[in-house]
C-alpha positions as protocol buffer text, in pm:
chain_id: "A"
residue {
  index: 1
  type: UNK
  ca { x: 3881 y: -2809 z: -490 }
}
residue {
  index: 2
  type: UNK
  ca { x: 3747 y: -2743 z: -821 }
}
residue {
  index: 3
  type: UNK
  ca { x: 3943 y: -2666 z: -1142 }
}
residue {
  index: 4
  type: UNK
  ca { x: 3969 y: -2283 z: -1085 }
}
residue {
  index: 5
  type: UNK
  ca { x: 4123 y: -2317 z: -762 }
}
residue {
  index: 6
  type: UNK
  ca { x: 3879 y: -2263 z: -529 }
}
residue {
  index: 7
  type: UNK
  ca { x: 3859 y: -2433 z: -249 }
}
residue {
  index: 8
  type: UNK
  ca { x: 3448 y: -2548 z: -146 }
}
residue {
  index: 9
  type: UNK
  ca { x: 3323 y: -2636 z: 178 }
}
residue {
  index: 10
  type: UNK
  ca { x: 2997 y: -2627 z: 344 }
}
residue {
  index: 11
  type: UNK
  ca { x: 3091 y: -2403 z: 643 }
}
residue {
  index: 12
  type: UNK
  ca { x: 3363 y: -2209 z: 718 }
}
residue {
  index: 13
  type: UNK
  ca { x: 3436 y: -2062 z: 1081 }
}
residue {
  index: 14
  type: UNK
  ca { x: 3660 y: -1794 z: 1124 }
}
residue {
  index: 15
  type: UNK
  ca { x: 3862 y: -1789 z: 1431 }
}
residue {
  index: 16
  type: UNK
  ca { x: 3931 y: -2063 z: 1660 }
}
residue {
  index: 17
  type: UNK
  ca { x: 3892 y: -1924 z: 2022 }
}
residue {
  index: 18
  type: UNK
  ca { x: 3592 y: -2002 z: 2237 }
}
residue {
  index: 19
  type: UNK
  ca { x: 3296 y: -1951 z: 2025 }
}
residue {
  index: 20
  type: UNK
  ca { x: 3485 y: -2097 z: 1730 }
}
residue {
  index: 21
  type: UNK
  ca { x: 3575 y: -2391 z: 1884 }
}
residue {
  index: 22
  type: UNK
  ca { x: 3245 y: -2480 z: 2012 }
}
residue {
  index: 23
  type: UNK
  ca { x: 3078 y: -2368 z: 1653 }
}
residue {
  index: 24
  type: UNK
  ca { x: 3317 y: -2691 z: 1508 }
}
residue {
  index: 25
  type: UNK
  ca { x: 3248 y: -2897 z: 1824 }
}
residue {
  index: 26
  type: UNK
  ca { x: 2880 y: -2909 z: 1707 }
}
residue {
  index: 27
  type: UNK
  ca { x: 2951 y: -2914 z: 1348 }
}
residue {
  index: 28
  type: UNK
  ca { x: 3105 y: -3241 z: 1419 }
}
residue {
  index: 29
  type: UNK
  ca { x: 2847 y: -3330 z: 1612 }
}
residue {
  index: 30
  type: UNK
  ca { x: 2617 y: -3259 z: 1342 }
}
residue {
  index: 31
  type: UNK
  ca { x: 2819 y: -3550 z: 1119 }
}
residue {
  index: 32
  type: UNK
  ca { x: 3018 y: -3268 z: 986 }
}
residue {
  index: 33
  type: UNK
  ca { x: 3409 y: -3372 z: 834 }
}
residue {
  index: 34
  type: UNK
  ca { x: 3681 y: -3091 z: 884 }
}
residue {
  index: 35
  type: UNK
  ca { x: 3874 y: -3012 z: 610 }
}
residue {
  index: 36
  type: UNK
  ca { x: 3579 y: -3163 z: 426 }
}
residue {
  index: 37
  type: UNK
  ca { x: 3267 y: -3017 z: 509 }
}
residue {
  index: 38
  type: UNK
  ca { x: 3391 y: -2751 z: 738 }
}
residue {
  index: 39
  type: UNK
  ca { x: 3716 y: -2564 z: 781 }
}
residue {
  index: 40
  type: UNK
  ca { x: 3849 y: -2363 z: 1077 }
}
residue {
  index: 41
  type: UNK
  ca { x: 4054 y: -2056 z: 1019 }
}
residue {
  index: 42
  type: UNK
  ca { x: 4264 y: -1878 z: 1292 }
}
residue {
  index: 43
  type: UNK
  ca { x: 4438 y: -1620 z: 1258 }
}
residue {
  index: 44
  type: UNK
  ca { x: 4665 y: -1678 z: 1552 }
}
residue {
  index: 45
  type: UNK
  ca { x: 5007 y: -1830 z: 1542 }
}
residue {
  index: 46
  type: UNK
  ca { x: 4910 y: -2107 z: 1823 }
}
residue {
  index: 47
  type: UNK
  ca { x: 4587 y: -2182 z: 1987 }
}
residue {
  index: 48
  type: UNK
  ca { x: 4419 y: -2044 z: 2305 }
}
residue {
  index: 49
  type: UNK
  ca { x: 4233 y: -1739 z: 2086 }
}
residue {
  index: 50
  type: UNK
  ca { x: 4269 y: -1426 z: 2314 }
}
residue {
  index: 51
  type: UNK
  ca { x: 4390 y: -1566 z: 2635 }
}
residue {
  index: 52
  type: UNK
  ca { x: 4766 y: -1619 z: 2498 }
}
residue {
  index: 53
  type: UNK
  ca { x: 4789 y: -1207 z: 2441 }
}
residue {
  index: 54
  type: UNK
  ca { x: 4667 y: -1153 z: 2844 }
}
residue {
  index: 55
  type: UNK
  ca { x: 4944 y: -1035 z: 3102 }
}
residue {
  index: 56
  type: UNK
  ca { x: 5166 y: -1346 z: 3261 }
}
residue {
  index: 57
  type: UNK
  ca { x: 5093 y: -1187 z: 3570 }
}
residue {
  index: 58
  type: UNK
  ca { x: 4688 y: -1312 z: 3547 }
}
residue {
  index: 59
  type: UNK
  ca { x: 4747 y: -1658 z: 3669 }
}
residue {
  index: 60
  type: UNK
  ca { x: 4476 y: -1888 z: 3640 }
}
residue {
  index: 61
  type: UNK
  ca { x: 4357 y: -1869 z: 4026 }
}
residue {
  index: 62
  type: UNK
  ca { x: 4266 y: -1475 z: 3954 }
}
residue {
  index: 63
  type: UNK
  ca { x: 4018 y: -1530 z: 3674 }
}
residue {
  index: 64
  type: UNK
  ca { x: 3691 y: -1404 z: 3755 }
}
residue {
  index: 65
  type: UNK
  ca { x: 3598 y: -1719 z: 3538 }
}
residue {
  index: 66
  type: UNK
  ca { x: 3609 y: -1913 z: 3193 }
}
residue {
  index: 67
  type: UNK
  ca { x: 3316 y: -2121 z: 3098 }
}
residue {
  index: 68
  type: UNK
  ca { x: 3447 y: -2521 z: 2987 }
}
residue {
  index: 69
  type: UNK
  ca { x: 3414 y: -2600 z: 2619 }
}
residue {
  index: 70
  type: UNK
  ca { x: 3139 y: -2811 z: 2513 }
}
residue {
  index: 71
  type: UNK
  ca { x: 3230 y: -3143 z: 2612 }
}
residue {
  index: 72
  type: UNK
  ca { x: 3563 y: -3149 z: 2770 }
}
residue {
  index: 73
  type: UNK
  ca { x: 3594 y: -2977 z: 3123 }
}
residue {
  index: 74
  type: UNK
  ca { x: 3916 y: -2767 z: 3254 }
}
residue {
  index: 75
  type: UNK
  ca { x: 4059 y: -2975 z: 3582 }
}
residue {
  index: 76
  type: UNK
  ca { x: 4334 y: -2979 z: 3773 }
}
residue {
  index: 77
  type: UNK
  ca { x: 4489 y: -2658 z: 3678 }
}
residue {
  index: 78
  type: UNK
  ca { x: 4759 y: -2530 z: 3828 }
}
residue {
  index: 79
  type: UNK
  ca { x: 4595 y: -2179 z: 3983 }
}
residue {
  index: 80
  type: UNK
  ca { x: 4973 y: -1979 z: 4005 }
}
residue {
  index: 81
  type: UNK
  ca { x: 5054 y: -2067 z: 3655 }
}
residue {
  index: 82
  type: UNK
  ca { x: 4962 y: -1827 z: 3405 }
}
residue {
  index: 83
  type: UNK
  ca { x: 4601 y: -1787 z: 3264 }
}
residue {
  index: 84
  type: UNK
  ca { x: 4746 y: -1767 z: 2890 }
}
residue {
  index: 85
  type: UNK
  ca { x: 4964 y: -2096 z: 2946 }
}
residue {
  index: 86
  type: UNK
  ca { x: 4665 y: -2245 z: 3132 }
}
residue {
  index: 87
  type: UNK
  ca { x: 4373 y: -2148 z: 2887 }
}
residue {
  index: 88
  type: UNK
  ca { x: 4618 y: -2212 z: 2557 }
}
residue {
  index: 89
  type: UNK
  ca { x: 4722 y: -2547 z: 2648 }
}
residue {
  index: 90
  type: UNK
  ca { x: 4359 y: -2655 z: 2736 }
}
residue {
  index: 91
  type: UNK
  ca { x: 4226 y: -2504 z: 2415 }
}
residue {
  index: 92
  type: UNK
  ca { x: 4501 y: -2675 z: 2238 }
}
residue {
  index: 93
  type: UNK
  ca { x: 4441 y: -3000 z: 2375 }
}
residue {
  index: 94
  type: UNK
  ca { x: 4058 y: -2987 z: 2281 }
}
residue {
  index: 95
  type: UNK
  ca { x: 4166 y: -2920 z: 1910 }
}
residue {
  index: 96
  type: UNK
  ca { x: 4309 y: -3233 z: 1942 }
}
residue {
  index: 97
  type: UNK
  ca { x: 4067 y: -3408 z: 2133 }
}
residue {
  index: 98
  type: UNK
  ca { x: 3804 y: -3401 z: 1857 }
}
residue {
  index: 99
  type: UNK
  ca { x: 4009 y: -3333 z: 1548 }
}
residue {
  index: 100
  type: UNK
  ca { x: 3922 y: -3001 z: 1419 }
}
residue {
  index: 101
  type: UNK
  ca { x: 4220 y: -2980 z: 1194 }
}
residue {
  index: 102
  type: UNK
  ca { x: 4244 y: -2564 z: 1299 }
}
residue {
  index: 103
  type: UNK
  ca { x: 4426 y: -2403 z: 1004 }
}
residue {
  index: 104
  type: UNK
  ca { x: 4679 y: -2123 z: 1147 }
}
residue {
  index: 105
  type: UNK
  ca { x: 4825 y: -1852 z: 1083 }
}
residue {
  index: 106
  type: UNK
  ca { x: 4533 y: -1740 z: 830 }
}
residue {
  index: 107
  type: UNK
  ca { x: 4421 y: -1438 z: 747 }
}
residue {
  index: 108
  type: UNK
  ca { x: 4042 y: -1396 z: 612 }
}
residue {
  index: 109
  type: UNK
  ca { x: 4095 y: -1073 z: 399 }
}
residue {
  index: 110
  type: UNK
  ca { x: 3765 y: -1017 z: 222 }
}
residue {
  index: 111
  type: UNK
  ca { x: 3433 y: -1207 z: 223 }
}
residue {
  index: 112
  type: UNK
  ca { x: 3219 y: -1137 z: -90 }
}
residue {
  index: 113
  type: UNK
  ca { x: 2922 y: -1261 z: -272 }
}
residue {
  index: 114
  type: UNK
  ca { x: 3016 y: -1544 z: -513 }
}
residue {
  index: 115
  type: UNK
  ca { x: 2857 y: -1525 z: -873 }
}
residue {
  index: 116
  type: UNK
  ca { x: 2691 y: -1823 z: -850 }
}
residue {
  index: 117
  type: UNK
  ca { x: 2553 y: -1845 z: -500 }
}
residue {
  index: 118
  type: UNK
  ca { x: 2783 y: -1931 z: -249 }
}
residue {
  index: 119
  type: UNK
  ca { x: 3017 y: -1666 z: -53 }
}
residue {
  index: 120
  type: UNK
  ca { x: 3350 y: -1639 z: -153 }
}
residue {
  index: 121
  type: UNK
  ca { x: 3642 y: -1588 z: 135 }
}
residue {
  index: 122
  type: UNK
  ca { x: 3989 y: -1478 z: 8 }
}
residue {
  index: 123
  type: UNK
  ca { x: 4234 y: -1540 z: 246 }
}
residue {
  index: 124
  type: UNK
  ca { x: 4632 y: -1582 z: 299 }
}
residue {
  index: 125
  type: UNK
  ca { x: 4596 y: -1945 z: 240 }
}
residue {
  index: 126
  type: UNK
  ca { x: 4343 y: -1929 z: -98 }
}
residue {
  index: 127
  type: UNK
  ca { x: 3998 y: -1869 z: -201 }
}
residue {
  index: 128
  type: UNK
  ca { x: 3684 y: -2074 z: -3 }
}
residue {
  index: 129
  type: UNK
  ca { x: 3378 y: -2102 z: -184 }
}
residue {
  index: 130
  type: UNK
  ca { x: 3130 y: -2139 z: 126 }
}
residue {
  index: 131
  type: UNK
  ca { x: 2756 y: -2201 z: 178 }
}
residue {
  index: 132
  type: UNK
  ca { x: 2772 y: -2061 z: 493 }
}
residue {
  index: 133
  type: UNK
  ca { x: 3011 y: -1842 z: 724 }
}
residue {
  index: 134
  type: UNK
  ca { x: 3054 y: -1889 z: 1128 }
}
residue {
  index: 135
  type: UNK
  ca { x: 3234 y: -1515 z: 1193 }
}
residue {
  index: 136
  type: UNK
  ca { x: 3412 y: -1581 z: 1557 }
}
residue {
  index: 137
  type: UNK
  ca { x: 3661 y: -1362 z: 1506 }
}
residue {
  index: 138
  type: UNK
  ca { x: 3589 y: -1162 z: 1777 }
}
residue {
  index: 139
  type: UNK
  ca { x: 3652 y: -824 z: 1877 }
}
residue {
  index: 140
  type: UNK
  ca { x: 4100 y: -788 z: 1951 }
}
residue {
  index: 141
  type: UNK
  ca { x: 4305 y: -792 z: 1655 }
}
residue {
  index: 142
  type: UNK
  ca { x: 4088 y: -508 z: 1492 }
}
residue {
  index: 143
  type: UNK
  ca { x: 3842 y: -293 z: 1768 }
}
residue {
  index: 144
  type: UNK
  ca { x: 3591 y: -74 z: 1608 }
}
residue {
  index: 145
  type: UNK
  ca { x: 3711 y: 317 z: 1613 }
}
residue {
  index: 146
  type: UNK
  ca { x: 3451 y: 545 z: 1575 }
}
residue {
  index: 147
  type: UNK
  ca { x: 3511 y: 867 z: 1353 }
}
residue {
  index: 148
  type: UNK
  ca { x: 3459 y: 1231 z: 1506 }
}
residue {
  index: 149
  type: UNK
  ca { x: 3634 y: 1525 z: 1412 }
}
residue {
  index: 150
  type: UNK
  ca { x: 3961 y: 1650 z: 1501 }
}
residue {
  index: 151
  type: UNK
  ca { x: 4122 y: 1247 z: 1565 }
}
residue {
  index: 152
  type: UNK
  ca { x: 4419 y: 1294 z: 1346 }
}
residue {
  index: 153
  type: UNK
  ca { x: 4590 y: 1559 z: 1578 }
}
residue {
  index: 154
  type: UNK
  ca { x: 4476 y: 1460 z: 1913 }
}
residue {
  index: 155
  type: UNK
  ca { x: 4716 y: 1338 z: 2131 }
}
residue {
  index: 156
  type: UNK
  ca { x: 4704 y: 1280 z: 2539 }
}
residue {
  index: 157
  type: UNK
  ca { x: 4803 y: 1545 z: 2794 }
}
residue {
  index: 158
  type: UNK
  ca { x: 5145 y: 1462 z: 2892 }
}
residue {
  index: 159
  type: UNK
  ca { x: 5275 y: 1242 z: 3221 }
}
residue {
  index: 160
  type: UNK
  ca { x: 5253 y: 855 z: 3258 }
}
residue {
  index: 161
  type: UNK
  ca { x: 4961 y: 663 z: 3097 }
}
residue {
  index: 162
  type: UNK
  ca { x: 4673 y: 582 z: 3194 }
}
residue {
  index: 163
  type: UNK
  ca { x: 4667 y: 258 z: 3371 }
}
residue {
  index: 164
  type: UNK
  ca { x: 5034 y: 380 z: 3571 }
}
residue {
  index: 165
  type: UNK
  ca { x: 4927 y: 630 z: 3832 }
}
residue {
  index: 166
  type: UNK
  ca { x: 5156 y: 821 z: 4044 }
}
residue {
  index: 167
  type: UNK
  ca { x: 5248 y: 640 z: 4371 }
}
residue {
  index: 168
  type: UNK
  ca { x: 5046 y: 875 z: 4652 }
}
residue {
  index: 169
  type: UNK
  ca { x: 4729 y: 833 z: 4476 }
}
residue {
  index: 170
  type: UNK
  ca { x: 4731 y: 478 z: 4497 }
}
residue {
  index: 171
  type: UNK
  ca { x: 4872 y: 531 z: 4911 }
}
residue {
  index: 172
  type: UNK
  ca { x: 4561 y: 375 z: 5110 }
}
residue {
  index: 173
  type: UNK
  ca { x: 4511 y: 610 z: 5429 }
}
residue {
  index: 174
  type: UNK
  ca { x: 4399 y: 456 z: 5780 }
}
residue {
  index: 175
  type: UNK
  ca { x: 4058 y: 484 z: 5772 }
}
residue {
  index: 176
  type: UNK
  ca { x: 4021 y: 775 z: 6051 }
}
residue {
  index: 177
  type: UNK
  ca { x: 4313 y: 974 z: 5804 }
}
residue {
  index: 178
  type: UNK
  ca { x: 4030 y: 880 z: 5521 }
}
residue {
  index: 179
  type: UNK
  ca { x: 3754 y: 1013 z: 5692 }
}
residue {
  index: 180
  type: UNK
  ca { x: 3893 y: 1328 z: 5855 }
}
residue {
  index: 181
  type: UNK
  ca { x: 3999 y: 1374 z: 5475 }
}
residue {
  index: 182
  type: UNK
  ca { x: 3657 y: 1311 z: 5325 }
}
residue {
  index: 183
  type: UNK
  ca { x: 3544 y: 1585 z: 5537 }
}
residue {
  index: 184
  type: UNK
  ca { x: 3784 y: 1900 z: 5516 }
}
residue {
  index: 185
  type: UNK
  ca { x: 3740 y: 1823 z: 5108 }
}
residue {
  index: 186
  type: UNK
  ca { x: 3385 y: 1819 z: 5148 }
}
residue {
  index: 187
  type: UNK
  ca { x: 3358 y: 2152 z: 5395 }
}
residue {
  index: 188
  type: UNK
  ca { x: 3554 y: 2307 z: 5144 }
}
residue {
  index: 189
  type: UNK
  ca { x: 3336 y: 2265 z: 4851 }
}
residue {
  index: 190
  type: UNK
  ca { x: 3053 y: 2417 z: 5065 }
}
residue {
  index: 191
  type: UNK
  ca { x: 3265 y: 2697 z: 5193 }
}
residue {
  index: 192
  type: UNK
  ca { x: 3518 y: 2789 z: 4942 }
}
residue {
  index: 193
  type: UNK
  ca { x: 3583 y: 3153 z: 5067 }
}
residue {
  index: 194
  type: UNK
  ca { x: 3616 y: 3034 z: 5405 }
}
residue {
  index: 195
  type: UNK
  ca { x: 3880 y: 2828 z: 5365 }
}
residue {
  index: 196
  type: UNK
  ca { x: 4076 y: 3088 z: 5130 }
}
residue {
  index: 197
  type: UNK
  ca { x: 4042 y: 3371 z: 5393 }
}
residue {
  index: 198
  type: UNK
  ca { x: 4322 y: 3414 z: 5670 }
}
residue {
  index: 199
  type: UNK
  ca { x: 4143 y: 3368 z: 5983 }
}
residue {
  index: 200
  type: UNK
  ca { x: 3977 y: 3654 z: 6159 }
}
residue {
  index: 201
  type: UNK
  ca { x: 4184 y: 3800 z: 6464 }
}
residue {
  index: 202
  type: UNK
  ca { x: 3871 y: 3865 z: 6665 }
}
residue {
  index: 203
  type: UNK
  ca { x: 3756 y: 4112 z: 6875 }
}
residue {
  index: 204
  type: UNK
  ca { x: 4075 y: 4330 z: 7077 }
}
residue {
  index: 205
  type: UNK
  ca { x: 4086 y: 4241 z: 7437 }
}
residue {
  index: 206
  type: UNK
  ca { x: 4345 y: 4205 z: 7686 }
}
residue {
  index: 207
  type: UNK
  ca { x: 4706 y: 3993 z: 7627 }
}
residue {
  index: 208
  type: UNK
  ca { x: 4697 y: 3651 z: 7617 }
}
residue {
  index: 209
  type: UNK
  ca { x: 4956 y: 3635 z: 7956 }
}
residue {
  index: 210
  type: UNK
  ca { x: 4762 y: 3922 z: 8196 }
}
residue {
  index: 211
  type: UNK
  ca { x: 4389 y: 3860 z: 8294 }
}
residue {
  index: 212
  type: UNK
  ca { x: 4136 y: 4099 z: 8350 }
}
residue {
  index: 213
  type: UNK
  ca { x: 4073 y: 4222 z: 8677 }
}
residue {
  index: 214
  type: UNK
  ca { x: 3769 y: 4117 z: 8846 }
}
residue {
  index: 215
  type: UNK
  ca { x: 3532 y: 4344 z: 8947 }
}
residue {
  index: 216
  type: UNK
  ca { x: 3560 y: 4548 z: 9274 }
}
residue {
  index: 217
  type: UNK
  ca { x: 4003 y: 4469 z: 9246 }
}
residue {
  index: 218
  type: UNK
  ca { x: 4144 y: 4783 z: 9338 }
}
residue {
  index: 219
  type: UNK
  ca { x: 4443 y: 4772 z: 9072 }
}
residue {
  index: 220
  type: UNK
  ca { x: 4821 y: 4940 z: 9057 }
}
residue {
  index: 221
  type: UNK
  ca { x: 4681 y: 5186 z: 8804 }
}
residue {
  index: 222
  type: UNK
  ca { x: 4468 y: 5294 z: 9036 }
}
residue {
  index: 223
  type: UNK
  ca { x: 4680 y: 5347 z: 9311 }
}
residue {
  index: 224
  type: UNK
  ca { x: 4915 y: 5530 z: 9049 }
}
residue {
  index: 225
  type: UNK
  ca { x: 4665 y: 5798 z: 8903 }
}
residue {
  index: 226
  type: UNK
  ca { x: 4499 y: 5834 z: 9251 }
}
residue {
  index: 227
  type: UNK
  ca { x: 4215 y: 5664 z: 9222 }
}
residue {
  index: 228
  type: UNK
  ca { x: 4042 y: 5413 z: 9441 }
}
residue {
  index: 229
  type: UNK
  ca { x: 3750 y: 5201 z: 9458 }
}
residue {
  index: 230
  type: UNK
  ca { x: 3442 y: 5450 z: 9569 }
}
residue {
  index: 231
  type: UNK
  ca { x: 3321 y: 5490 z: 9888 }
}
């Protein structure tokens, strides 16, 4: 620290969840010192970067996958224990492992062009005077928003949000249900008329209980008006 204040390092990387880590993993490999040449800045209150913010009900065993730190491995974990306890403790452990001396809670606030040459970092914990600046902060605590008119006032259509959806849409139907389904909705986007239409009674003809007569029958209407078949 120099008389001013100011704290001076060579590198400072901000955040401490995977690609921080492994940014100080090499910097000590390099021959780099924490808290001496390098300093690690998180702004989370305990280590494990995002994972610690997922939902308890991600256990480890239904991660699509998490790629080791460099040089330490992930074994042995429990798959039906949580993905943030997992992933947290394991990060946690490697901080230890090979001494990187993570600072947390800190907040980097502004990063700025020194006077002299080096970058200056003001943050909740003082000012770093830096040669050079590892930004693996990542992409949670602060997602870019872009800006189009009309954002101030805009609010969702109303019912439940977006990731709860009402119970019969999420009903799976036998697969014959499915496809007979599929197929009315389709017929009735190339038809729409047709299916809006009551159906057509058809052409008249005689009552569903009598049948017609066959040809040649000499009938009691006949015999009642006097008329037979022809000679």
């Amino acid at each position: 620290m120099n008389n001013i204040g100011v704290r001076e390092t060579e590198v400072v990387v901000a955040g401490a969840g995977q690609a921080g880590l492994a940014a100080a993993f090499h910097l000590r490999r390099a021959g780099y010192e924490p808290d001496r040449d390098f300093v690690v800045l998180d702004h989370a209150p305990r280590p494990g970067g995002a994972w610690p913010f997922r939902w308890p009900t991600l256990t480890y065993g239904k991660v699509h996958g998490m790629h080791a730190l460099p040089g330490m491995e992930l074994t042995g974990a429990d798959p039906d224990r949580p993905s943030s306890k997992v992933i947290g403790a394991y990060f946690g452990t490697y901080e230890r492992t090979f001494g990187l001396r993570v600072h947390r809670p800190v907040d980097v606030r502004t990063v700025r062009d020194g006077a002299d040459g080096p970058l200056l970092l003001e943050t909740s914990e003082g000012t770093y005077a830096t040669r050079a600046l590892v930004n693996a902060t990542g992409t949670w605590d602060r997602p870019f928003w872009p800006r189009f008119p009309g954002q101030e006032v805009f609010t969702r259509r109303p019912g439940p949000p977006p990731h709860v959806q009402p119970h019969h849409r999420n009903r799976r139907l036998p697969a014959g249900r499915r496809t007979r389904r599929r197929r009315d909705q389709n017929r009735r986007r190339r038809h729409p008329l047709r299916h809006r239409l009551p159906p057509h009674p058809g052409p008249p003809g005689p009552a569903p209980t009598e049948r017609a007569p066959a040809a040649g029958t000499v009938t009691s209407a006949h015999l009642r008006g006097g008329g037979g078949q022809d000679a």
